[in-house]
C-alpha positions in Angstrom: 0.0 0.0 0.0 1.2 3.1 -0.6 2.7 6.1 1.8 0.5 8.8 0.6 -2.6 5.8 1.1 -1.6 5.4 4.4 -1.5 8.9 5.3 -4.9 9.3 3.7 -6.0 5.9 6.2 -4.6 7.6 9.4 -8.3 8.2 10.9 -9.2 4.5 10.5 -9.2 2.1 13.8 -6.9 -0.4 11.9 -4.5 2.6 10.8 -1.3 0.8 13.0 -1.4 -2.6 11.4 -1.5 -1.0 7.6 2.0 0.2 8.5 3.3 -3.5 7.6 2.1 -3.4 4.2 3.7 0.3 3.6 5.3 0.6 0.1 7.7 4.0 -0.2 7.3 6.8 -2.9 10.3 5.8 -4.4 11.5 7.7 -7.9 10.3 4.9 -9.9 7.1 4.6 -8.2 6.7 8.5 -9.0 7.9 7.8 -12.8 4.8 5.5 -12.7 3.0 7.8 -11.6 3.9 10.3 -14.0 3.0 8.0 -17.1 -0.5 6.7 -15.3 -1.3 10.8 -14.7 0.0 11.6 -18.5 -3.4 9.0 -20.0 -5.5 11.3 -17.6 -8.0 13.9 -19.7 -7.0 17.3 -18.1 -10.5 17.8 -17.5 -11.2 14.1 -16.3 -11.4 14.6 -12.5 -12.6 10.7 -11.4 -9.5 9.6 -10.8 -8.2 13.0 -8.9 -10.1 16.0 -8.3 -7.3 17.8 -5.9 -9.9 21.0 -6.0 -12.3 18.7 -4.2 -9.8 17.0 -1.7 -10.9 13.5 -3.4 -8.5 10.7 -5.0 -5.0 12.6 -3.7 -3.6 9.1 -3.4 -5.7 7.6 -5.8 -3.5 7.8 -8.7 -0.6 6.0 -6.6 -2.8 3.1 -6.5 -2.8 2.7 -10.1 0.9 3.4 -10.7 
């Protein structure tokens, strides 16, 4: 699972044990992320709409 997922999970009553499945933002994780975000439609916004405070960690998922 992602960092940025985890950070979004910190409210949840299980947040402590997700930390075992914790997968870094490395460079090539972000490089992934960069080619996932680059098939987005600028004006999509159901993957990430950062305007609304929904999907922030969303696209990490995918890449």
């Amino acid at each position: 699972m992602p960092e940025a997922v985890l950070h979004e999970a910190r409210g949840f009553p299980d947040f402590k044990s997700l930390h075992h499945n914790a997968h870094p933002t490395t460079p090539r994780v972000l490089q992934l992320l960069v080619e996932v975000m680059a098939t987005v439609p600028d004006a999509d916004t159901r993957l990430v709409n950062l305007y609304a405070n929904q999907g922030n960690a969303d696209p990490l998922v995918v890449a």
